[in-house]
KEVO-71676 format. One record per residue (C-alpha): x, y, z; residue in three letters. Coordinates in steps of 0.2 Angstrom, whole numbers, plus 5000, padded with zeros to 4 digits. Layout:
<bagus>
+------+------+------+-----+
!   c1 !   c2 !   c3 ! res !
+------+------+------+-----+
!    X !    Y !    Z ! ALA !
...
+------+------+------+-----+
</bagus>
This chain:
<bagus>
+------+------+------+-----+
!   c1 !   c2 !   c3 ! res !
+------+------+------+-----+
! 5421 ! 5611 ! 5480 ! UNK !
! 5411 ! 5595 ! 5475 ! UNK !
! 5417 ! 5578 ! 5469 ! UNK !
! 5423 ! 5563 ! 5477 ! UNK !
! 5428 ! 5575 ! 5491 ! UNK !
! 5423 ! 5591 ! 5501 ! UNK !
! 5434 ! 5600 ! 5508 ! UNK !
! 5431 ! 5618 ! 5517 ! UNK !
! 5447 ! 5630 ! 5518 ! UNK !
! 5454 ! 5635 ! 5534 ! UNK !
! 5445 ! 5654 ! 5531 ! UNK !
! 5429 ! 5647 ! 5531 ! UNK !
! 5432 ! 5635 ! 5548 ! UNK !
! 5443 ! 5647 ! 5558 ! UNK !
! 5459 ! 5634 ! 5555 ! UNK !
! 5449 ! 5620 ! 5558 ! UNK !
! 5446 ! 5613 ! 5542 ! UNK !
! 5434 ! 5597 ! 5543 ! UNK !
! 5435 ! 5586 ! 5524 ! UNK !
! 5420 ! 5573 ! 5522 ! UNK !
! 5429 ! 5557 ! 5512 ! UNK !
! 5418 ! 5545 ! 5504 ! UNK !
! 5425 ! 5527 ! 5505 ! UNK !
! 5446 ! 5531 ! 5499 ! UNK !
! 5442 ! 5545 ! 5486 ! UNK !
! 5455 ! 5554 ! 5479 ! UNK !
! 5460 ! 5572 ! 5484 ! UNK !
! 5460 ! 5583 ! 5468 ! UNK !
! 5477 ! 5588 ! 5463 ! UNK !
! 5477 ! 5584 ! 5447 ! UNK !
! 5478 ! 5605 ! 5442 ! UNK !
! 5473 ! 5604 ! 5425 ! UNK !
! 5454 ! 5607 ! 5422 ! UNK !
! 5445 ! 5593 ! 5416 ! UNK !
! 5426 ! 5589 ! 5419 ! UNK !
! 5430 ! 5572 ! 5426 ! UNK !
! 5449 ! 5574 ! 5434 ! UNK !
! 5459 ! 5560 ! 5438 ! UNK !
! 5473 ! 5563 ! 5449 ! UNK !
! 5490 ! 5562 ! 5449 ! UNK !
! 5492 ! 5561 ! 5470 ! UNK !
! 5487 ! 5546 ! 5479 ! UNK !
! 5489 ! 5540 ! 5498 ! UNK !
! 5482 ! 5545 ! 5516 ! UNK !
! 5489 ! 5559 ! 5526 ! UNK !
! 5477 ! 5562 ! 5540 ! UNK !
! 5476 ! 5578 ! 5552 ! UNK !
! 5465 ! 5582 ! 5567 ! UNK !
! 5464 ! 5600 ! 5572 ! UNK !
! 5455 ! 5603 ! 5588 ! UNK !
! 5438 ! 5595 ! 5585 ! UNK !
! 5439 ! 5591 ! 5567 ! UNK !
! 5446 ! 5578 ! 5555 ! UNK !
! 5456 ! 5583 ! 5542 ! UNK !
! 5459 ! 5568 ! 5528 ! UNK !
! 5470 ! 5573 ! 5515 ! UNK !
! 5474 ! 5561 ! 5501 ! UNK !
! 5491 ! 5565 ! 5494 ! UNK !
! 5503 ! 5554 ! 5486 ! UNK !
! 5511 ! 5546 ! 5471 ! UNK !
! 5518 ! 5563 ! 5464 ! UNK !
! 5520 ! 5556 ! 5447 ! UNK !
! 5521 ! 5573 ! 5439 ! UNK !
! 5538 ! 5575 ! 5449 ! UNK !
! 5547 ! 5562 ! 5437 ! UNK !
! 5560 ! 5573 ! 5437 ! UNK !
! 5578 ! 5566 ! 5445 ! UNK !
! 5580 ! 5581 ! 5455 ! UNK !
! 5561 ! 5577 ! 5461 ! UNK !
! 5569 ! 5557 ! 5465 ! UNK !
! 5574 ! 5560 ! 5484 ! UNK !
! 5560 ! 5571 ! 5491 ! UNK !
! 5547 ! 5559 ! 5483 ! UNK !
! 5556 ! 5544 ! 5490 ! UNK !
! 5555 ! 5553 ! 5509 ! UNK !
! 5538 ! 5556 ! 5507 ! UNK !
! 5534 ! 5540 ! 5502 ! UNK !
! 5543 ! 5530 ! 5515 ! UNK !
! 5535 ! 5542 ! 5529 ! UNK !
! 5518 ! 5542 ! 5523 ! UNK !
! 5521 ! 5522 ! 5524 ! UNK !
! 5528 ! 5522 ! 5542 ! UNK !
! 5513 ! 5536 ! 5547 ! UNK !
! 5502 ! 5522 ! 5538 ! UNK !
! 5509 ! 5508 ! 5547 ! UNK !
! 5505 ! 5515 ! 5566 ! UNK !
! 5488 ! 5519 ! 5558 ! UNK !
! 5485 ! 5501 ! 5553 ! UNK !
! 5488 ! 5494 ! 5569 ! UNK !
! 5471 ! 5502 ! 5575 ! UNK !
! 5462 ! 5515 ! 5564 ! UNK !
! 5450 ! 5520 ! 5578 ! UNK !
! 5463 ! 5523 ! 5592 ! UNK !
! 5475 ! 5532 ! 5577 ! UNK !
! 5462 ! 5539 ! 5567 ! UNK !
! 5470 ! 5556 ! 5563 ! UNK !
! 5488 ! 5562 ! 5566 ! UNK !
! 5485 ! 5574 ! 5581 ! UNK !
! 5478 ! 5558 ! 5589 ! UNK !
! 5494 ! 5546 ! 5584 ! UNK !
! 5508 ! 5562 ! 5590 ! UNK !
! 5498 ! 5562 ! 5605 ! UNK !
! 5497 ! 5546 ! 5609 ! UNK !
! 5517 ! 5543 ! 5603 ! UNK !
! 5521 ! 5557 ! 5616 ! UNK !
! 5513 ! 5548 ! 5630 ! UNK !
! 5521 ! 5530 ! 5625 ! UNK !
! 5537 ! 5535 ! 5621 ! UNK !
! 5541 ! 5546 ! 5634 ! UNK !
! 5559 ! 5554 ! 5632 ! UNK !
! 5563 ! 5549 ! 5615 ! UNK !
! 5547 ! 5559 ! 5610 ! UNK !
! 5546 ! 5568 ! 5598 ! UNK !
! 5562 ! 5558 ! 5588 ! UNK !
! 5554 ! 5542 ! 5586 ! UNK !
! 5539 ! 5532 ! 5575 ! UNK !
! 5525 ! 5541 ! 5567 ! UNK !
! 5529 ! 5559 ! 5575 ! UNK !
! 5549 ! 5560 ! 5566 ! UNK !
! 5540 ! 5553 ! 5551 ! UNK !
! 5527 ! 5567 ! 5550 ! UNK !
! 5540 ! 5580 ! 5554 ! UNK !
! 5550 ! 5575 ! 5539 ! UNK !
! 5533 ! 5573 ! 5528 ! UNK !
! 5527 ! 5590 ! 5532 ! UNK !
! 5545 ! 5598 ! 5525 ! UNK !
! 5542 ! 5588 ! 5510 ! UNK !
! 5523 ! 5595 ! 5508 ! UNK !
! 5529 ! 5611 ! 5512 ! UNK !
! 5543 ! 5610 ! 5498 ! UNK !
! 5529 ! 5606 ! 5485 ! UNK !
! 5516 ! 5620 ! 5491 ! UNK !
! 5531 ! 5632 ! 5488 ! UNK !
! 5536 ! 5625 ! 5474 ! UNK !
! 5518 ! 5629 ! 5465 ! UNK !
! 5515 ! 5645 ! 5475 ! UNK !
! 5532 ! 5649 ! 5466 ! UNK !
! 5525 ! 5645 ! 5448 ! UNK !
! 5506 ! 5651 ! 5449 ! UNK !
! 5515 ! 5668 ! 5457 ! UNK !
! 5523 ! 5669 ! 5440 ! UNK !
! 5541 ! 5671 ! 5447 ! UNK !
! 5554 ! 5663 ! 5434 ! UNK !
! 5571 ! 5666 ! 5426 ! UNK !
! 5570 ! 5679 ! 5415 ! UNK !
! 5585 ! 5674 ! 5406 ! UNK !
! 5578 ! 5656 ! 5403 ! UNK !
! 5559 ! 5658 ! 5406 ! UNK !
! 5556 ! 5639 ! 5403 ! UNK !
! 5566 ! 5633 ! 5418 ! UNK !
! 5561 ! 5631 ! 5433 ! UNK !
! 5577 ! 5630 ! 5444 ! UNK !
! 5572 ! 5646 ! 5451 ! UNK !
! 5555 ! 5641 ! 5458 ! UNK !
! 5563 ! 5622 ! 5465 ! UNK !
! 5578 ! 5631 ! 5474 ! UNK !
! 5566 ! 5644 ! 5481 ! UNK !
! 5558 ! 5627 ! 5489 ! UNK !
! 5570 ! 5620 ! 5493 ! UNK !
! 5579 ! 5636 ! 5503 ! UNK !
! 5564 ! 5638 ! 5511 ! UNK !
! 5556 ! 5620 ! 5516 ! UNK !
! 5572 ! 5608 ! 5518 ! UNK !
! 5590 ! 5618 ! 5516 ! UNK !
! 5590 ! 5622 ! 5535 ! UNK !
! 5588 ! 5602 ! 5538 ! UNK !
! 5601 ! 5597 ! 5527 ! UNK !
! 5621 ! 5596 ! 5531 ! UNK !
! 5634 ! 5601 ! 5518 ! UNK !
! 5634 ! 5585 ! 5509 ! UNK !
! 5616 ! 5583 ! 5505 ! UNK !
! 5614 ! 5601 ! 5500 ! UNK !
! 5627 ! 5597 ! 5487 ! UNK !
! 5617 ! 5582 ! 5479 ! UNK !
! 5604 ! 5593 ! 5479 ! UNK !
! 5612 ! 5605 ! 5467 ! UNK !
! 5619 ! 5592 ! 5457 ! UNK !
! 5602 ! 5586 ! 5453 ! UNK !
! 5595 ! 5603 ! 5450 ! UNK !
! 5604 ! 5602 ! 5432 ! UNK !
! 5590 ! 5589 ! 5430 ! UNK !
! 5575 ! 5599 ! 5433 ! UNK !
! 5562 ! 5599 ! 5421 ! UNK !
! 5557 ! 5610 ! 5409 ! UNK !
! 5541 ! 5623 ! 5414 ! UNK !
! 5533 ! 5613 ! 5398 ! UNK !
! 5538 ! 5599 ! 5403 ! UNK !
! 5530 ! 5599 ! 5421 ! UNK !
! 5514 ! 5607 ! 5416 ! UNK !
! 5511 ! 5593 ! 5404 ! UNK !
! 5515 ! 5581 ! 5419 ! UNK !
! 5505 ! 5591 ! 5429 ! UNK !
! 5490 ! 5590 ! 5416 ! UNK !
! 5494 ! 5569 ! 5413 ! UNK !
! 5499 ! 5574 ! 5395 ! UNK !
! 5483 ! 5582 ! 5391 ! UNK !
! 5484 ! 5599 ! 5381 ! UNK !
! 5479 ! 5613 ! 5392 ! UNK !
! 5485 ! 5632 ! 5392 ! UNK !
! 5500 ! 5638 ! 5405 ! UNK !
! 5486 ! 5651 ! 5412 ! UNK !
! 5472 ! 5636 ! 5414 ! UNK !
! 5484 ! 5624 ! 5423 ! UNK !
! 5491 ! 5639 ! 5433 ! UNK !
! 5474 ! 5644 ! 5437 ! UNK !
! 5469 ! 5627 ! 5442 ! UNK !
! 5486 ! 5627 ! 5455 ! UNK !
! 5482 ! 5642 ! 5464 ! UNK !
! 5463 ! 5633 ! 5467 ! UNK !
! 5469 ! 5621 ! 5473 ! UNK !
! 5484 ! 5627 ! 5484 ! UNK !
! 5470 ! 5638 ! 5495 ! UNK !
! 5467 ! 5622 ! 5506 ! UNK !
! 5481 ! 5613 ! 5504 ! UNK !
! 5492 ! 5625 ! 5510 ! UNK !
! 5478 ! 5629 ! 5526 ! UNK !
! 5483 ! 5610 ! 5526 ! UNK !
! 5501 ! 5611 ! 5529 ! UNK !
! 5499 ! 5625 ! 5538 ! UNK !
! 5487 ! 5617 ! 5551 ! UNK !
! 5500 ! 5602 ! 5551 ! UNK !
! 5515 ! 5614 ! 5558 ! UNK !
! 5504 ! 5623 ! 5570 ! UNK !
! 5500 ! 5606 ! 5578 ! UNK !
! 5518 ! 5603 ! 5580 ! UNK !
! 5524 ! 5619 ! 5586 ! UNK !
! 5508 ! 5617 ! 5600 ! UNK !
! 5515 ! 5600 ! 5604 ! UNK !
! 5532 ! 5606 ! 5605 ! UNK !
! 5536 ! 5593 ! 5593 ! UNK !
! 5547 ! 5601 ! 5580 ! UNK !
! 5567 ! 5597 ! 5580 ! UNK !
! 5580 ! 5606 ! 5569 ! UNK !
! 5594 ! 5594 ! 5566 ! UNK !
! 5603 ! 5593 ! 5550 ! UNK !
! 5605 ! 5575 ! 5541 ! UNK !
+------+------+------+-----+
</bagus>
């Protein structure tokens, strides 16, 4: 795929999966297809797998403006921002995420891995993993047959599978309460597309592109931290 990024799938690089970045370009999830896409996810998430750099671009998540969407987007943002402080502080020593876990586990000793950058990224991944499942969920065509324009179905199945486990009683109670605000299927495709008129079946087909690599993505991220021995499984 060519643009303002290259980006090879984890099929092609046995897992690895290298992406070339020109300057801060954008990764492309904007899922609608336009000649000239501008994109709805902005932000630096970076990966290293084994010998290669993995630089993905991610957030804003303006087309989750639903409320049920408000908490996960505001997680994800506040551990992109912590992942991007320990970055900041020296982009050579931290330039990819293997490289900051690696060098958190050395510094930190016993409070490794629940501390800084490494808790941040634990968190971050659930969050991505949540919205991977969320659009596998819709380009697999899976929905309500009842109410076909709803998409509760598709956000609880994301929800049970990325973060329920991580969540005590209370906040999986919130959670449903804020289902009764999910948007629309309309709705979110039209978010999805920035407003622009495109098909279901175009955006749909532009999703399960573009989910390919990011979910070698996500993927490569939990491999790392089940390597490192890095994962916890409390509740909050």
């Amino acid at each position: 795929m060519n643009g303002p990024f290259s980006l090879l799938s984890a099929q092609q690089t046995n897992k690895q999966i290298p992406i070339s970045i020109v300057g801060d370009s954008l990764l492309s999830i904007h899922f609608c297809p336009q000649q000239h896409a501008e994109y709805a996810f902005t932000h630096k998430i970076f990966v290293k797998i084994q010998s290669n750099v993995l630089f993905l671009d991610f957030f804003s998540l303006d087309c989750l403006g639903s409320k049920v969407f408000a908490p996960i987007k505001s997680d994800i943002s506040g551990n992109i921002t912590k992942i991007r402080g320990v970055y900041d502080k020296d982009p050579v020593k931290y330039a990819t995420l293997q490289q900051i876990v690696e060098a958190e586990k050395e510094a930190y000793g016993a409070e490794w891995p629940k501390v800084g950058a490494t808790l941040a990224l634990m968190w971050l991944k659930r969050g991505l993993r949540f919205i991977q499942i969320l659009l596998q969920s819709l380009a697999d065509g899976e929905k309500d047959e009842n109410n076909p324009n709803l998409i509760r179905v598709n956000i609880t199945k994301a929800y049970d599978q990325a973060l329920k486990k991580y969540h005590g009683w209370l906040v999986q109670k919130i959670f449903k309460a804020a289902l009764l605000a999910a948007p629309y299927k309309s709705e979110f495709i039209k978010a999805l597309s920035k407003g622009q008129v495109v098909t279901e079946a175009d955006c749909m087909a532009s999703v399960r592109q573009f989910l390919v690599n990011y979910t070698a993505t996500v993927d490569a991220i939990y491999e790392m931290y089940t390597a490192m021995n890095a994962e916890l499984d409390y509740t909050v």
